[in-house]
Residue, then its C-alpha position, 0 to 999 in steps of 0.5 A: x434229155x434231161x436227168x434230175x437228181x433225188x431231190x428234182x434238181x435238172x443236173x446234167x444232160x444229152x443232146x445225142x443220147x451218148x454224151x453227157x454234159x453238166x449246165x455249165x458246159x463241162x463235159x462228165x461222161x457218155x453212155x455206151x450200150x446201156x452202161x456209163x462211162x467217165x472220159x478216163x474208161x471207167x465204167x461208172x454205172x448203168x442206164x436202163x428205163x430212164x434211170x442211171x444207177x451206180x455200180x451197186x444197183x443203187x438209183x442215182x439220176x432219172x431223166x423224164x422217161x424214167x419208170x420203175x425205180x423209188x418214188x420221184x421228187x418234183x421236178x425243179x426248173x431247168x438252169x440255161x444251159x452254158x456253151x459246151x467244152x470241148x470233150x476230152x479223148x476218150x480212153x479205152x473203155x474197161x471191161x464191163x462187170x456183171x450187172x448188179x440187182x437193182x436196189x429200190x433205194x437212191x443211191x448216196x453218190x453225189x454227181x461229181x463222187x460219181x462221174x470221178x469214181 
């Protein structure tokens, strides 16, 4: 599963549906029960529909089964993808927050202010 930013371009991916990786191999985070996690704990944003949305509810990345959510760009080109690193321990995860209202708006984060929030 591929997930594309505002603009189309083919960012970060998962091939078990948890573990996320950028093209060049390095390893961002995971998804764990609908939310998004960084390998320090941090709960970094939510996946729902297709969509990864910041803390704010904002809309940050969509995959290719995304529905709902502000208008989509064209798609770019996927890159090749890189031999995978090694993914880090992960750490105990914090808490969950509430989850907020979705805005209908993208969000400003870029990948690597998200995955290091």
């Amino acid at each position: 599963m591929t997930f594309y930013n505002n603009c189309g371009m083919a960012l970060f991916y998962t091939d078990d549906n948890e573990h996320l990786f950028d093209y060049n191999g390095s390893p961002l985070g995971y998804i764990y029960e609908n939310s998004v996690y960084n390998y320090n704990g941090n709960h970094i944003g939510w996946f729902d529909n297709g969509w990864i949305n910041a803390p704010n509810g904002q809309y940050l990345f969509f995959n290719e089964n995304a529905n709902g959510g502000p208008m989509k760009p064209m798609k770019f080109i996927k890159p090749m993808k890189s031999m995978k690193y090694m993914k880090p321990m992960k750490s105990m995860r914090e808490m969950r927050p509430m989850k907020p209202m979705r805005s209908l708006s993208w969000s400003s984060l870029d990948l690597q202010r998200f995955f290091r929030y």
